[in-house]
matplotlib code that plots the C-alpha trace (Angstrom):
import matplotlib.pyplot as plt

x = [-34.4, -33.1, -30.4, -28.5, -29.3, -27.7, -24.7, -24.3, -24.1, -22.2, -18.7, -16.0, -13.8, -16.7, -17.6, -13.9, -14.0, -16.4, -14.9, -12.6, -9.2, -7.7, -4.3, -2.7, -0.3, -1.1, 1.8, 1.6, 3.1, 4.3, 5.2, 8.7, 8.3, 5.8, 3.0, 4.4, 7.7, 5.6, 4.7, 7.8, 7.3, 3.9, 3.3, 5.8, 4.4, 0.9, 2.4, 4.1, 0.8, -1.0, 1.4, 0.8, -2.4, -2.4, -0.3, -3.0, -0.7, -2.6, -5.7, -6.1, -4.7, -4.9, -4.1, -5.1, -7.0, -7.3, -10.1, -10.2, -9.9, -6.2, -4.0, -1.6, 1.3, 0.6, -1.0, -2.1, -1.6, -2.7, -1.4, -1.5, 2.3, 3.3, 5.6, 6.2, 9.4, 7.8, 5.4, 8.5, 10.2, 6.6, 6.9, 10.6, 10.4, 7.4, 9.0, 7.9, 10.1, 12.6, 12.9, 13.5, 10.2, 8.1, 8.7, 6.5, 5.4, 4.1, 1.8, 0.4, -3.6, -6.0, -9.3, -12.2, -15.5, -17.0, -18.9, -17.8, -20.5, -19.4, -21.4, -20.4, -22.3, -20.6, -22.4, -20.5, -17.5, -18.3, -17.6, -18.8, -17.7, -21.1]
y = [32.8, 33.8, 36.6, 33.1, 31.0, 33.2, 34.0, 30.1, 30.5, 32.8, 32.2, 31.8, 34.5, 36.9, 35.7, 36.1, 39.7, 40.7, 39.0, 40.7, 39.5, 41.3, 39.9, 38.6, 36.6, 33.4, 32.5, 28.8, 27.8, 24.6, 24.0, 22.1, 21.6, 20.0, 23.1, 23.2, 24.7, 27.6, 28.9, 30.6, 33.2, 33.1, 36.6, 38.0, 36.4, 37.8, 41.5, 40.9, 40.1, 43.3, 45.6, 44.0, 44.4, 48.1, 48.7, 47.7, 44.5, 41.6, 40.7, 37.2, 34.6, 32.7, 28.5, 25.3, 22.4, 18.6, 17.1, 16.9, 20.6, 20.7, 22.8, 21.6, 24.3, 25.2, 28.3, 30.5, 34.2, 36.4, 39.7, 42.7, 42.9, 44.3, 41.3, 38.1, 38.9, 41.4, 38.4, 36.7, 38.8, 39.2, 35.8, 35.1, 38.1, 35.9, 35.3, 31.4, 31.0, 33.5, 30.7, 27.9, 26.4, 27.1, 26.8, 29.2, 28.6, 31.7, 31.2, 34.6, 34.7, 36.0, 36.2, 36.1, 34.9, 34.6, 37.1, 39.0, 40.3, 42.5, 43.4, 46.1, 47.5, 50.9, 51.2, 48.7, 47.9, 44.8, 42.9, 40.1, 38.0, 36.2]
z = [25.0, 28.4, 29.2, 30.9, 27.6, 25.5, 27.7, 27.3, 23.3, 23.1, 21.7, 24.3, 23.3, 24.2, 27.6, 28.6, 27.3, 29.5, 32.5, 34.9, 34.0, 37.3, 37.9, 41.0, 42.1, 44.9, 46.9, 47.7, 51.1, 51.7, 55.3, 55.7, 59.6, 61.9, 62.2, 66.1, 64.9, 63.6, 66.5, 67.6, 64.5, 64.5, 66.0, 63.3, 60.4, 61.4, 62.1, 58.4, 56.9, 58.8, 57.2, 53.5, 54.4, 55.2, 52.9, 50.6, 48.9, 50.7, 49.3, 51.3, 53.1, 55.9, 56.9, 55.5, 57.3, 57.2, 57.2, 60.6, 60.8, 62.3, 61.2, 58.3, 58.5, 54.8, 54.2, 51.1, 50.3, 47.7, 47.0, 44.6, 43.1, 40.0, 38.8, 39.2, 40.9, 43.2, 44.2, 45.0, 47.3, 49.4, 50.0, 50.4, 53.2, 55.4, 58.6, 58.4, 55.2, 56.0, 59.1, 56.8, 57.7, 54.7, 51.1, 49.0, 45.1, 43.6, 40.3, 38.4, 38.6, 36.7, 38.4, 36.0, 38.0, 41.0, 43.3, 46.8, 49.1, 51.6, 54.9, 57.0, 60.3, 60.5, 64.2, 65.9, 63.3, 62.6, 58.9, 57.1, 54.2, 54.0]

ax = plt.figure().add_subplot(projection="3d")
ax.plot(x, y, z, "-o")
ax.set_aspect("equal")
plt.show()
């Protein structure tokens, strides 16, 4: 039997032992406006994200596409918070809500699998999420 073949036996309560389990929150934000009316705040919502993000509290986030690859005006965000409420106030403080033009959901998430790879030239500081 195979290391993966017996992973895949085993009993589920032990496979999510081993797993991660770090917890996040996602902020969920659901444009109210036309993605135009964005662009007013645009610069300030991006310098508000920088600073979670130095500040160490941004883990992701960036826009959502159509199909077509245009912009929708929603957006996603995940951060590092300590409570729900915390989460809350991250997002509440985003200039593109704090504008009235975005309505954010915030869920708690616990991420158990998946895999980053990080590539880093320190010569020229370039990065790569490949």
């Amino acid at each position: 039997m195979t290391i993966d073949q017996a992973r895949r036996s085993e009993d589920p309560q032990a496979l999510l032992a081993r797993m991660m389990r770090k917890q996040l929150f996602v902020i969920l934000n659901s444009a109210v406006a036309e993605p135009a009316a964005l662009r007013p705040y645009l610069a300030e919502h991006l310098n508000y994200l920088i600073d979670l993000e130095k500040r160490g509290i941004l883990f992701a986030s960036g826009p959502f596409s159509d199909e077509n690859g245009q912009l929708t005006g929603d957006g996603l965000t995940i951060v590092r918070a300590t409570s729900f409420e915390d989460a809350m106030k991250i997002a509440n403080e985003d200039p593109f809500t704090r504008s009235g033009l975005r309505k954010p959901t915030v869920r708690q998430w616990t991420v158990n699998e998946g895999r980053i790879q990080i590539s880093v030239d320190l010569s020229d500081c370039r990065g790569d999420l490949p």
